[in-house]
KEMAR-887624 format. One record per residue (C-alpha): residue number from 0; residue in one letter; z, y negated, x. Coordinates in pm, 1 decimal. Each point is the difference from the previous one (the first is absolute). Layout:
+-----+--------+----------+----------+----------+
: num : residu :       pz :       py :       px :
+-----+--------+----------+----------+----------+
: NUM :      a :        Z :        Y :        X :
...
+-----+--------+----------+----------+----------+
//
This chain:
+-----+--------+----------+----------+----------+
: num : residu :       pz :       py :       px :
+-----+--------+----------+----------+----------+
:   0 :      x :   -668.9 :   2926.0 :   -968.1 :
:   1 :      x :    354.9 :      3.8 :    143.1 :
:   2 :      x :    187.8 :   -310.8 :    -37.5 :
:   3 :      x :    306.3 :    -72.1 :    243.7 :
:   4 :      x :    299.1 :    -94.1 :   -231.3 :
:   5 :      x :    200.7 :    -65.4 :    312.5 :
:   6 :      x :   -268.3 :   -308.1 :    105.8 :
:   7 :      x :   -106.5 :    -86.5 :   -366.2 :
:   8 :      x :    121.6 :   -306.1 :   -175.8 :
:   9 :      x :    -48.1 :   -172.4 :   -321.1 :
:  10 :      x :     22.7 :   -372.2 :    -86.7 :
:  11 :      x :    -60.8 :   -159.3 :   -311.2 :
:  12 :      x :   -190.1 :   -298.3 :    -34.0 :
:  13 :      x :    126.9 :   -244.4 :   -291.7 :
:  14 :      x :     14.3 :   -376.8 :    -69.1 :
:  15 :      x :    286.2 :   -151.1 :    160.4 :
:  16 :      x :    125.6 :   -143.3 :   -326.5 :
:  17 :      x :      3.3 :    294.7 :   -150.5 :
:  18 :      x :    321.6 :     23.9 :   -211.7 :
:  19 :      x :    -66.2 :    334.4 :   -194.1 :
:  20 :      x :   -145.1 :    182.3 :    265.4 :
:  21 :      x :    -18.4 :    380.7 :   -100.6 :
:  22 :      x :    -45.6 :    199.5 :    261.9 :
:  23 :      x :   -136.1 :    357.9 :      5.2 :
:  24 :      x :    284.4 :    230.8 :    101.6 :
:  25 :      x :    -11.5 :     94.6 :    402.1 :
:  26 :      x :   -240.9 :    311.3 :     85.8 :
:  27 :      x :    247.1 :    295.1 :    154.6 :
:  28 :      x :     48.2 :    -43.8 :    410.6 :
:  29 :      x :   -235.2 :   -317.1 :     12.7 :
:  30 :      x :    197.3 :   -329.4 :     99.0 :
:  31 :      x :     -1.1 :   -315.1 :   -213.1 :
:  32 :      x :    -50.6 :   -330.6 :    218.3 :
:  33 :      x :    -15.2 :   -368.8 :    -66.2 :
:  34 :      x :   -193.5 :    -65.0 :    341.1 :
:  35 :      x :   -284.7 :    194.0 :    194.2 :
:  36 :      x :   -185.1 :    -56.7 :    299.2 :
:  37 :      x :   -346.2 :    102.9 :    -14.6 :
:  38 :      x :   -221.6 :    -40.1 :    276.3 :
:  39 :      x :    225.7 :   -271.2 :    181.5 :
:  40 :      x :    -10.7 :   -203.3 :   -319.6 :
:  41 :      x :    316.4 :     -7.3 :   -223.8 :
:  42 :      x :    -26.8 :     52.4 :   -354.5 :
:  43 :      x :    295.4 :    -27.1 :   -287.6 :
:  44 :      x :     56.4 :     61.1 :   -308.3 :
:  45 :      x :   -101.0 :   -357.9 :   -143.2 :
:  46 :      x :   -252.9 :    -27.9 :    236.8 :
:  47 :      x :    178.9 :   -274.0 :    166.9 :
:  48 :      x :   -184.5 :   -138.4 :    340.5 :
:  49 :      x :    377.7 :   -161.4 :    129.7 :
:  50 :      x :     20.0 :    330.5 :    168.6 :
:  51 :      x :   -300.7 :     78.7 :    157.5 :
:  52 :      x :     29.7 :   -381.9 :    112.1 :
:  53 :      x :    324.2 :     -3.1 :    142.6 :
:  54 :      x :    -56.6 :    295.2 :    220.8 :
:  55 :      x :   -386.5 :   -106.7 :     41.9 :
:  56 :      x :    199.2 :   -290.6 :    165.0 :
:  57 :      x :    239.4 :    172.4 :    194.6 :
:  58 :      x :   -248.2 :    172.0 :    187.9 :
:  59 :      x :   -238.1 :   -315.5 :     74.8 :
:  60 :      x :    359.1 :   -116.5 :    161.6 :
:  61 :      x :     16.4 :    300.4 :    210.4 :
:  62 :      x :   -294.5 :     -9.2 :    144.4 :
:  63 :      x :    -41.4 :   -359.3 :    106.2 :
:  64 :      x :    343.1 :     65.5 :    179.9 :
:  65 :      x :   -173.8 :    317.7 :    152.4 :
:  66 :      x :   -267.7 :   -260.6 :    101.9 :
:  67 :      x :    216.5 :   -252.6 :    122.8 :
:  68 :      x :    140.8 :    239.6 :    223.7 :
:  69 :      x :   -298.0 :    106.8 :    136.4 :
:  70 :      x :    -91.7 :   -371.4 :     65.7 :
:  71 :      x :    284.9 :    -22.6 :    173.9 :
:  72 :      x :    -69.7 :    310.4 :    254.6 :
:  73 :      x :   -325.6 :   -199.5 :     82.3 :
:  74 :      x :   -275.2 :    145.6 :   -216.2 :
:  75 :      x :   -344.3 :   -105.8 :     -6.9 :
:  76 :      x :    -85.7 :   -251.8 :   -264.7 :
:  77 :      x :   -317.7 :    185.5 :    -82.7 :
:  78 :      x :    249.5 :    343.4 :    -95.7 :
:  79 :      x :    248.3 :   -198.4 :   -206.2 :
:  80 :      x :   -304.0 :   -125.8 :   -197.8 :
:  81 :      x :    -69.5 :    315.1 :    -49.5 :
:  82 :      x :    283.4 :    150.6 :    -34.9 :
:  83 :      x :     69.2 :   -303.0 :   -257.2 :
:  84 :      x :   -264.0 :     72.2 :   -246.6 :
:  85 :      x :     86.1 :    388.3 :     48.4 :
:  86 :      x :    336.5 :    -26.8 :    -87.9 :
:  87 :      x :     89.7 :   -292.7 :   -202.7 :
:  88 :      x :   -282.0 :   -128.0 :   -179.2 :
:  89 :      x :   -153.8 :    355.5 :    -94.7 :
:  90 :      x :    355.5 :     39.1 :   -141.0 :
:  91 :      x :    -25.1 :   -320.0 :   -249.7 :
:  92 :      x :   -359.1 :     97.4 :   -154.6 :
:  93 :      x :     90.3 :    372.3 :    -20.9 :
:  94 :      x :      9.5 :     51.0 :   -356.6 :
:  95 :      x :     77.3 :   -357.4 :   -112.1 :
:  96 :      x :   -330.6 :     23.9 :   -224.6 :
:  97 :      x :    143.5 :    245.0 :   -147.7 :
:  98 :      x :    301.0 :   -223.9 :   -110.2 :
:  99 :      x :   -160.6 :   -336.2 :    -15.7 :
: 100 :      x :     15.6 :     12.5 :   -362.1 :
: 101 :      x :    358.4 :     62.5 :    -36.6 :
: 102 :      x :    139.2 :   -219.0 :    286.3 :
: 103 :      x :    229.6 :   -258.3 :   -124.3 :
: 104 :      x :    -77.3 :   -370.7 :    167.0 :
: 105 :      x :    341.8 :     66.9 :    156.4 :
: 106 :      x :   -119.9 :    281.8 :    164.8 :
: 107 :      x :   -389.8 :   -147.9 :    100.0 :
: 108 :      x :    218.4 :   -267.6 :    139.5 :
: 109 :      x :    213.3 :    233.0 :    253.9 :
: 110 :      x :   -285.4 :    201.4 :     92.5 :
: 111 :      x :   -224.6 :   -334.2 :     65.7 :
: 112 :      x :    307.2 :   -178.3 :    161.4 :
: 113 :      x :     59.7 :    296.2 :    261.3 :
: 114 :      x :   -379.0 :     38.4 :     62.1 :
: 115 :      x :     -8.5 :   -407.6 :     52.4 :
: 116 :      x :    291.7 :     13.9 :    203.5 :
: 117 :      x :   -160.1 :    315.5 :    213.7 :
: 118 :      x :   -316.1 :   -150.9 :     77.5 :
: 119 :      x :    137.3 :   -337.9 :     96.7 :
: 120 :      x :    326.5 :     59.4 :    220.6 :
: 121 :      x :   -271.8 :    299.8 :    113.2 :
: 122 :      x :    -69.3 :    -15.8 :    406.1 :
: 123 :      x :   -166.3 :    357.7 :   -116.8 :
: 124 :      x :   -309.8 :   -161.7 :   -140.0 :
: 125 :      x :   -269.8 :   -142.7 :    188.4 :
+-----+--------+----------+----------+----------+
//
């Protein structure tokens, strides 16, 4: 099996408390990171969900702009719905299972707030 150094990288998982953390020492040509994205999900190094939220959130704000822009060029109602549930609210389940059990109430709160907010300011619904 030939492994790409070049694309490879390690994290290291480890309790964010951690004051004595001992680390293995880095393998030769293979990059050390703090933060990964795997599969459009981001992952760190304390398993932390404030990332993966934050830019989960971002991109929920990008596309109802996207959306409200294509209200405003006069889109059928029936294709924003559609395009709605496409874009944004396939984008708030993806992988939030995954993190239920680590999502601080700060972060349920965001994530409920901007789906609350989407659906009710939402012409895109029906």
């Amino acid at each position: 099996m030939l492994v790409l150094t070049n694309k490879t990288k390690e994290i290291i998982f480890h309790h964010p408390a951690a004051r004595n953390l001992i680390t293995p020492p880095p393998l030769p040509e293979i990059e050390r990171v703090k933060h990964a994205t795997l599969l459009g999900v981001d992952v760190s190094d304390t398993l932390s969900t404030v990332a993966y939220v934050n830019r989960l959130l971002m991109q929920v704000n990008q596309r109802l702009y996207l959306l409200s822009l294509l209200q405003s060029s006069s889109l059928q109602r029936p294709l924003l719905h559609l395009l709605f549930n496409a874009l944004v609210i396939n984008k708030l389940t993806y992988a939030l299972p995954a993190y239920a059990g680590q999502l601080t109430a700060d972060d349920k709160n965001r994530i409920n707030a901007k789906k609350g907010h989407a659906t009710r300011t939402d012409t895109y619904c029906i």
